[in-house]
NUTOR-49387 format. One record per residue (C-alpha): residue in one letter; x negated, y negated, z. Coordinates in steps of 0.25 Angstrom, whole numbers, plus 5000, padded with zeros to 4 digits. Example, Ala and Ser with C-alpha at 12.3 -4.5 7.8 and 13.67 -1.06 7.14 Angstrom:
<rs>
type / x / y / z
A / 4951 / 5018 / 5031;
S / 4945 / 5004 / 5029;
</rs>
This chain:
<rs>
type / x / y / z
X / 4659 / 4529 / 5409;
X / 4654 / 4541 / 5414;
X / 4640 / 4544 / 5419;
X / 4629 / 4546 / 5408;
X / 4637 / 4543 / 5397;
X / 4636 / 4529 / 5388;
X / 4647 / 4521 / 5382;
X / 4648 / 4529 / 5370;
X / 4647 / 4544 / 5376;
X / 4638 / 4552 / 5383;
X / 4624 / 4554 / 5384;
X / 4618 / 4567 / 5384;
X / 4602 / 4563 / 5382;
X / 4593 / 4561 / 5393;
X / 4581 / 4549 / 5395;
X / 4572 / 4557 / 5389;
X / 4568 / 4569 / 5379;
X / 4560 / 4577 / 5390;
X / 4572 / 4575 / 5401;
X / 4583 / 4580 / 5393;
X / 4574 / 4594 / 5388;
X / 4570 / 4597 / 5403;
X / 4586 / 4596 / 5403;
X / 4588 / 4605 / 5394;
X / 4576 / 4613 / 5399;
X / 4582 / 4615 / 5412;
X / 4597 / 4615 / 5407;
X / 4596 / 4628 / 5397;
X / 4585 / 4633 / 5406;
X / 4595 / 4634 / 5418;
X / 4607 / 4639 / 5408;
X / 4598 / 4651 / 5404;
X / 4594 / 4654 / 5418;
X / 4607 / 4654 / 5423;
X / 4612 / 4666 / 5412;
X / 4598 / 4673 / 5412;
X / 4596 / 4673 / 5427;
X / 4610 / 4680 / 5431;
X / 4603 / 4695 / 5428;
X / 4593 / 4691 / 5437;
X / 4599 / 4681 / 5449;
X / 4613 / 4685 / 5444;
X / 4624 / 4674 / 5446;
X / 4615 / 4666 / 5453;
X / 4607 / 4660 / 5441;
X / 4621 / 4653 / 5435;
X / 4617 / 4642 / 5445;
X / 4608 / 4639 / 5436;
X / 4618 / 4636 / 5427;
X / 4624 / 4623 / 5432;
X / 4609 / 4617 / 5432;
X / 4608 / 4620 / 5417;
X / 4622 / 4614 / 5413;
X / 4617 / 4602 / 5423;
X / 4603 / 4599 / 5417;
X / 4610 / 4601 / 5402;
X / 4620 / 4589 / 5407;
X / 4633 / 4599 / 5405;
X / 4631 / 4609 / 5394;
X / 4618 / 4613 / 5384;
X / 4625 / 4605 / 5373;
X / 4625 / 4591 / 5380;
X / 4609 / 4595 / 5383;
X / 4608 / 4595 / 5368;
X / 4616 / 4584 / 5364;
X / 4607 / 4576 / 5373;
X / 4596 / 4581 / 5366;
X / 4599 / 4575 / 5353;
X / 4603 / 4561 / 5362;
X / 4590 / 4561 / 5369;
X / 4582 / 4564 / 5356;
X / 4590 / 4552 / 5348;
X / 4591 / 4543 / 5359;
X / 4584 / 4530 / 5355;
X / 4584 / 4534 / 5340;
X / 4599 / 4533 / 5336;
X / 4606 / 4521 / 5338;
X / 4623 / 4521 / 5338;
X / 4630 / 4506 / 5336;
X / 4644 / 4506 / 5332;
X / 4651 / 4492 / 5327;
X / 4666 / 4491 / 5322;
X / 4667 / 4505 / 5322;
X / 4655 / 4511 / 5314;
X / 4646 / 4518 / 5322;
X / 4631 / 4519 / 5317;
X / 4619 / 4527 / 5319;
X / 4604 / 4519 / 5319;
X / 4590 / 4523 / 5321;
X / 4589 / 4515 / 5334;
X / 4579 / 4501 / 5332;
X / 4582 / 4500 / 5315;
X / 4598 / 4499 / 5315;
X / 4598 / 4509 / 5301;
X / 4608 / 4518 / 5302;
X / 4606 / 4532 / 5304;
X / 4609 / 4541 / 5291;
X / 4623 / 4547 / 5294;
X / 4628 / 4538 / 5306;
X / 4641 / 4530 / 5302;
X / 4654 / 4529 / 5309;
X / 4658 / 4537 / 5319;
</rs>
């Protein structure tokens, strides 16, 4: 199993809501400086592009898939038996509308 990921796949969301936004805060921040910087520092500012795609764990797309994983965390439950996976609120057990198998 490799580093940060669970059983079932990766996971992308952060402990908590404000973490994962100074991420992405600092993430596209750094991006952006490093392509509006190059007129004024020239080359120079594209080190700033390695601490963006760091802070955005790999690419701005993973950032916002994590997003939506930290936002549900807690509130969504998957359990799969004999093959059928369902979607529940977590705490009550009924299924979420649209979850079946997967």
């Amino acid at each position: 199993m490799m580093i940060g990921t669970k059983p079932d796949g990766p996971d992308f969301a952060s402990a908590t809501l404000p973490e994962h936004l100074v991420r992405g805060v600092v993430g596209f921040g750094a991006l952006f400086g490093s392509v509006a910087l190059i007129p004024v520092v020239g080359p120079v500012a594209l080190i700033l592009l390695p601490v963006g795609l760091i802070a955005l764990r790999g690419c701005p797309m993973c950032w916002t898939i994590g997003l939506m994983e930290t936002l549900s965390r807690g509130r969504l439950q998957r359990s799969c038996q004999d093959g059928q996976c369902t979607l529940a609120t977590a705490g009550n057990g009924v299924p979420y509308p649209g979850s079946g198998s997967s």
